[in-house]
C-alpha positions as CSV (number, residue, x, y, z in Angstrom):
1,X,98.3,89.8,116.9
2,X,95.9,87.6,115.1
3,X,95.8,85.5,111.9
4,X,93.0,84.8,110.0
5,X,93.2,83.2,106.6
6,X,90.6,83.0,103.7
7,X,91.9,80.7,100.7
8,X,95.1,80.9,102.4
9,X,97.4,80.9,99.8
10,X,100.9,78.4,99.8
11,X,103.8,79.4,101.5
12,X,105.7,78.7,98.0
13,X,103.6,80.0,95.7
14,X,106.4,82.4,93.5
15,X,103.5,85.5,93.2
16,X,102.7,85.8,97.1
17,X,102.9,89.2,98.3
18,X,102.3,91.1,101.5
19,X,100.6,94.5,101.1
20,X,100.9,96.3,104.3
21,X,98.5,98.6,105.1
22,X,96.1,96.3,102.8
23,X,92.9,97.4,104.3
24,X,93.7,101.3,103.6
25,X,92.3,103.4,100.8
26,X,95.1,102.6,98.4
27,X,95.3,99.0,99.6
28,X,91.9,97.8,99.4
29,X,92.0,99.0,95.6
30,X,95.2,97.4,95.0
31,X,94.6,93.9,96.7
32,X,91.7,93.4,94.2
33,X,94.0,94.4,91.3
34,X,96.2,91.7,92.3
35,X,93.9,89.1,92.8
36,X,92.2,90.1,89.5
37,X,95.7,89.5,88.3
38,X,96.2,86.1,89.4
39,X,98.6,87.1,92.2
40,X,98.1,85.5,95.7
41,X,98.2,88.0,98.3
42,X,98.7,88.4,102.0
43,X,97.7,91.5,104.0
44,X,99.4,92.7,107.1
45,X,96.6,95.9,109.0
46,X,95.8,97.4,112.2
47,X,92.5,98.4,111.1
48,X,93.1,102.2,111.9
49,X,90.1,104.5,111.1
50,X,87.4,103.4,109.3
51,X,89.5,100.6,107.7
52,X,87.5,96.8,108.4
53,X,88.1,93.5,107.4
54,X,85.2,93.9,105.1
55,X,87.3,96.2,102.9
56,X,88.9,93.6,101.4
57,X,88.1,90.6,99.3
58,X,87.3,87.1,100.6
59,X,88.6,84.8,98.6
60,X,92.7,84.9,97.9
61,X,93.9,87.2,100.7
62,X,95.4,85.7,103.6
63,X,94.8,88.2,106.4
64,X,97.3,88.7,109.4
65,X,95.8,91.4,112.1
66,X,98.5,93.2,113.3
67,X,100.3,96.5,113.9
68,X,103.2,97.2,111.2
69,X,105.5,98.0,114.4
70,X,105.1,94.4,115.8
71,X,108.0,91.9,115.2
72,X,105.8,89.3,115.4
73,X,103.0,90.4,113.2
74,X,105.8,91.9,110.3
75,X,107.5,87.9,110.8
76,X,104.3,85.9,110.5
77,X,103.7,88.5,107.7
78,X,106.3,87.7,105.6
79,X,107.0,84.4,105.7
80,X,107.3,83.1,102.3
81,X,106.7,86.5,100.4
82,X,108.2,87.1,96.8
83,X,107.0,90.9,96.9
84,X,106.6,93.6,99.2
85,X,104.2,96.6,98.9
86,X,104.6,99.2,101.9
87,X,101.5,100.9,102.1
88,X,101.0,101.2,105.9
89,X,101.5,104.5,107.3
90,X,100.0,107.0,109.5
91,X,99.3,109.7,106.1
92,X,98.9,113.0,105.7
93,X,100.3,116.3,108.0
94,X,97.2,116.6,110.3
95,X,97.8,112.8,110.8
96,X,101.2,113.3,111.6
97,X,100.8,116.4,113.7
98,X,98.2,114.9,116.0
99,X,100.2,111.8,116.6
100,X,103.7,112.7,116.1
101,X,105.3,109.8,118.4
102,X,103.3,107.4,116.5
103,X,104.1,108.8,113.1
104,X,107.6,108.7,113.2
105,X,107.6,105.2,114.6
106,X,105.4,103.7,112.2
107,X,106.3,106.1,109.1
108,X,110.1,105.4,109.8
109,X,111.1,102.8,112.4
110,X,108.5,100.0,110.9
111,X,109.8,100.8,107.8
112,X,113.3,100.6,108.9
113,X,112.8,97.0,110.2
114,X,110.1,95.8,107.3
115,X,112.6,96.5,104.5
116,X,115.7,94.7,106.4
117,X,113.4,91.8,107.4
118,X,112.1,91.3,104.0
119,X,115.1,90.9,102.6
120,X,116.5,88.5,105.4
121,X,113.2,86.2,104.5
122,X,114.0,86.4,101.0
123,X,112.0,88.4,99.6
124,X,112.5,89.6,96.0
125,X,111.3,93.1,95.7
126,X,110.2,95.8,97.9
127,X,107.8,98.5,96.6
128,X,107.4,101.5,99.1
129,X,104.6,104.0,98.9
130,X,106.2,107.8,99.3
131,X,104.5,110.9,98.2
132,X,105.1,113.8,96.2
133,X,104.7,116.0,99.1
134,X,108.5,114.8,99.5
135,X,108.8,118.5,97.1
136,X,107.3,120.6,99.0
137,X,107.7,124.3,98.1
138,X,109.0,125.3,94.3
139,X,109.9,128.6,92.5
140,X,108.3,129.9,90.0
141,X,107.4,127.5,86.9
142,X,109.4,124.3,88.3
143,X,108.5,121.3,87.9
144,X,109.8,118.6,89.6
145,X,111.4,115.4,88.4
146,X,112.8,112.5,90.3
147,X,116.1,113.6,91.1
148,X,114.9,117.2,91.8
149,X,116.0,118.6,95.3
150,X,113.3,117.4,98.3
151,X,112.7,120.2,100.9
152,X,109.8,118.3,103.4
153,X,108.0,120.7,104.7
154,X,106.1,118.8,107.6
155,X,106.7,115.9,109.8
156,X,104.7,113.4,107.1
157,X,107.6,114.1,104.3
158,X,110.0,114.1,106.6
159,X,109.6,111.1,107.4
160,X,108.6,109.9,104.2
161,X,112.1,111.3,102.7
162,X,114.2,109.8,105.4
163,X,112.4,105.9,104.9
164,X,113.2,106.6,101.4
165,X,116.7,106.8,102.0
166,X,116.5,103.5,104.3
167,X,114.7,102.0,101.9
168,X,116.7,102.4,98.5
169,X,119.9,101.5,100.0
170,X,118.7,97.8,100.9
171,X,118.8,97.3,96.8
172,X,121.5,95.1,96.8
173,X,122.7,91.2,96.9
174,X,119.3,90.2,94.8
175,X,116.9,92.2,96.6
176,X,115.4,95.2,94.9
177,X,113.7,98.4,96.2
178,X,112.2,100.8,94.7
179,X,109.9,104.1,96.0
180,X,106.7,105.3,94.3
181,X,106.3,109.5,95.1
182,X,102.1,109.1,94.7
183,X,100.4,112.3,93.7
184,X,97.2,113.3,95.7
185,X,95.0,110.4,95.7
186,X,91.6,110.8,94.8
187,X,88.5,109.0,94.2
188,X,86.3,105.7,95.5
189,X,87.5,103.3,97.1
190,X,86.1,100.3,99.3
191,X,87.8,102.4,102.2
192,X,86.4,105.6,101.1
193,X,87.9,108.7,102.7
194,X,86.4,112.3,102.4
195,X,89.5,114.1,104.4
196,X,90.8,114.3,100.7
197,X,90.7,117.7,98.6
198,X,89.1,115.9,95.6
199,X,87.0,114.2,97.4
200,X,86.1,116.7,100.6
201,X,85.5,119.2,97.9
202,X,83.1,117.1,96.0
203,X,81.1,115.8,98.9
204,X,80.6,119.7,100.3
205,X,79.4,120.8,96.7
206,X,77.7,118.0,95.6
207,X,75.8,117.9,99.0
208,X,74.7,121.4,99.4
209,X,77.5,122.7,102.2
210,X,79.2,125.7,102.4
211,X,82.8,125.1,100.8
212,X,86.1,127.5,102.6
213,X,89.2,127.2,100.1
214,X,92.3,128.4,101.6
215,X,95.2,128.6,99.7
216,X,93.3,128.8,96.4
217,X,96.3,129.5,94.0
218,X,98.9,126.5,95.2
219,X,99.5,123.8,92.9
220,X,99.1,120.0,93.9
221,X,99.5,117.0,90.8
222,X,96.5,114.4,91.9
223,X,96.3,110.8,90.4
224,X,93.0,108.4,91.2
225,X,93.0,105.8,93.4
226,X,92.7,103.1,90.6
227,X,95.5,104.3,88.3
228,X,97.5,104.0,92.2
229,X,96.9,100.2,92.3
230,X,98.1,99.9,88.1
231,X,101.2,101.8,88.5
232,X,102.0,99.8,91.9
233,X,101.2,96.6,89.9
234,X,103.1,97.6,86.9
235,X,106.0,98.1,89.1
236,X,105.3,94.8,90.1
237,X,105.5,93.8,86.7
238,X,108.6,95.3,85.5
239,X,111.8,94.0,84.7
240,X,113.7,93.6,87.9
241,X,116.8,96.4,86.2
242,X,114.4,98.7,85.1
243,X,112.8,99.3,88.8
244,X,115.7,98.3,91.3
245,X,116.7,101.0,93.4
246,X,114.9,103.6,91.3
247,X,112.2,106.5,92.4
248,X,109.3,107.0,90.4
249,X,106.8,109.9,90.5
250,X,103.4,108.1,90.1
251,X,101.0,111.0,88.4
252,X,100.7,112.4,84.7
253,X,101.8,115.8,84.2
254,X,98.8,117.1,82.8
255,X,97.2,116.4,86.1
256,X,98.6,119.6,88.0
257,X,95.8,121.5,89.4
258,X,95.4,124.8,91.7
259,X,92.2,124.5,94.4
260,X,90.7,127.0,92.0
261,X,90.8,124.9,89.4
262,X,89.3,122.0,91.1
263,X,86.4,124.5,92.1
264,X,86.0,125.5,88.8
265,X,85.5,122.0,87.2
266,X,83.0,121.5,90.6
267,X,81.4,124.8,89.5
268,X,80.1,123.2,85.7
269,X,78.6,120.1,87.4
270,X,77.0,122.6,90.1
271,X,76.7,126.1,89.3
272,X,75.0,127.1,92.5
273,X,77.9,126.2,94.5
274,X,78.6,128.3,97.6
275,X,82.3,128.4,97.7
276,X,84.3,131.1,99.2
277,X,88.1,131.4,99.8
278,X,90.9,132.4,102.4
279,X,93.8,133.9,100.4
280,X,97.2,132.9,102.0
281,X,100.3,134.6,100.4
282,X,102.1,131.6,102.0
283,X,101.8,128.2,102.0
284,X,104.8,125.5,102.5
285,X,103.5,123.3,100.1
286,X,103.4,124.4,96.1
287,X,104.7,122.0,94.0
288,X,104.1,120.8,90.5
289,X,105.6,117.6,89.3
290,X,106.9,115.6,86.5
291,X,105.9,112.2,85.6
292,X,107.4,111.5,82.6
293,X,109.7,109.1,84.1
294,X,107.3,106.4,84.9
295,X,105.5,106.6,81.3
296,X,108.4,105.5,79.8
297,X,110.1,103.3,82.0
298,X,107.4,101.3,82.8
299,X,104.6,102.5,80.3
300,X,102.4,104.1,82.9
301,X,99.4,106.4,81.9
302,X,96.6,107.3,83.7
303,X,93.2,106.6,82.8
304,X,91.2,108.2,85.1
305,X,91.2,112.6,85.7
306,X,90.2,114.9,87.9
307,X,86.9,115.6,86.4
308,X,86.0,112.0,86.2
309,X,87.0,111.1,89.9
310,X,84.5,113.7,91.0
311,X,82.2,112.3,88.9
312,X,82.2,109.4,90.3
313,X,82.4,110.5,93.7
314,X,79.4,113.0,93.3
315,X,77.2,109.7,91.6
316,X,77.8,107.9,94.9
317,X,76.8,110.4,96.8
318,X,73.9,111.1,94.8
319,X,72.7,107.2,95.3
320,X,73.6,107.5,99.3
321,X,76.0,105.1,98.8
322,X,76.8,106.9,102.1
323,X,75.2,106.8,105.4
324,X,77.5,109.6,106.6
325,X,79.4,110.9,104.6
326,X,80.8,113.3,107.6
327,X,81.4,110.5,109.8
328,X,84.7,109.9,111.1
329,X,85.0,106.4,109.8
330,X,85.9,108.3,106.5
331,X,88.8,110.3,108.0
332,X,92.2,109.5,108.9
């Protein structure tokens, strides 16, 4: 494990917190939110895939080097911490599949540990990052709110349902927990990744390739990368009572979408598109979701859609803000 500190913030200081996983595609948009918000802010990352120190800011972040699953590196990590954001995690089911050993030791065990450690080093809340995946498969027209049923589907949600469990029953004696379900994430961030279906199909459409669409007619809710970081932050933000122990889907409702609609908005930027698609009568995950909850508890809205994350992702790939954009380094 290594340490390495720029504008290493004091051990007292009431706004320190640890993001773990800070150098991921979430965290490296969150950390600058934080900073941006006057928060000083300590990162705890392996440095897994394309993720660098590079990714994020200089000046404010205390980095500590070191693997989620190491007592030492989760101790010198949260030494002195008011807040906790739990963002490291070995994401996604081809991820998990590959790697299954690893994924339930870091999606679960390190989790297990983090949230009992943070709260034995005083820690005051404990934000962990779940994902609406947690739903997996729903009849009909459902839509799901936070206390609907979760049926994981793959190895990711299950152990993304079973931390969740771990997680909200440490609330208790002055330490609070609470667990953001994130929609599929989308959009650019300092640790771009193009292994997401926004993003992957923008790149492939934008660039010219052939696009396959399996699964055309299954519904996913998506939420951009940026209105992530705000709605982590705003839980951040919130009254202690109105976040402890509580679940939160992080999304807006009107931000369902079936692959064929994504294709379709992809379609009016380029016409010419050569898309085809696999039909699949089955597929585990089909799930629309409900974020209602998080509006008006904590006054959440998105600002950012579908249309403009691909946008935005098809500008910076029209300025080769990309050397590669097929290069591993923007996988997971």
């Amino acid at each position: 494990m290594d340490t390495s500190h720029t504008g290493r913030p004091d051990s007292t200081d009431p706004t320190l917190t640890l993001v773990t996983g800070g150098a991921g595609y979430v965290g490296s948009v969150l950390v600058r939110r934080l900073v941006d918000a006057g928060r000083t802010v300590r990162v705890l990352d392996s440095f897994l895939h394309g993720a660098t120190p590079g990714t994020i800011p200089a000046d404010g972040v205390e980095l500590v080097r070191g693997d989620v699953r190491d007592p030492e590196a989760r101790a010198a990590a949260l030494a002195g911490v008011e807040n906790v954001v739990h963002l490291a995690a070995i994401v996604g089911d081809p991820a998990c599949t590959r790697e299954p050993e690893e994924a339930r030791t870091v999606n679960l065990d390190a989790t297990r540990a983090l949230v009992r450690e943070a709260a034995e080093a005083g820690a005051e809340r404990f934000l962990f990052a779940s994902t609406c995946s947690n739903y997996g498969r729903l009849d009909g027209d459902h839509v799901a709110t936070e206390d609907w049923e979760l049926k994981p589907v793959s190895l990711y949600s299950e152990t993304k349902v079973a931390a969740e469990l771990d997680v909200l029953g440490c609330s208790e004696n002055g330490f609070a927990t609470t667990c953001l379900r994130l929609a599929t994430v989308y959009g650019a961030s300092p640790r771009m990744r193009f292994d997401l279906t926004v993003n992957e199909f923008t790149r492939d459409v934008v660039l010219g390739r052939p696009l396959v669409v399996y699964g055309e007619q299954f519904w996913r809710p998506y939420v951009h990368v940026a209105d992530a970081a705000d709605a982590i932050g705003l839980a951040l933000d919130a009254p202690v009572e109105h976040v402890r122990a509580e679940v939160f889907n992080v999304g807006d409702t009107d931000e369902n979408y079936r692959k064929l609609d994504l294709v379709e908005i992809l379609r009016t930027r380029v016409p010419e598109a050569d898309v085809s698609f696999v039909h699949r009568d089955e597929d585990p995950r089909d799930y629309r979701v409900n974020f209602d909850k998080i509006a008006e508890r904590l006054g959440f809205g998105v600002e950012r859609r579908v249309p403009d994350g691909i946008d935005e992702v098809a500008g910076l790939l029209a300025e080769g803000a990309f050397a590669d954009p097929y290069s591993p380094v923007y996988r997971n």
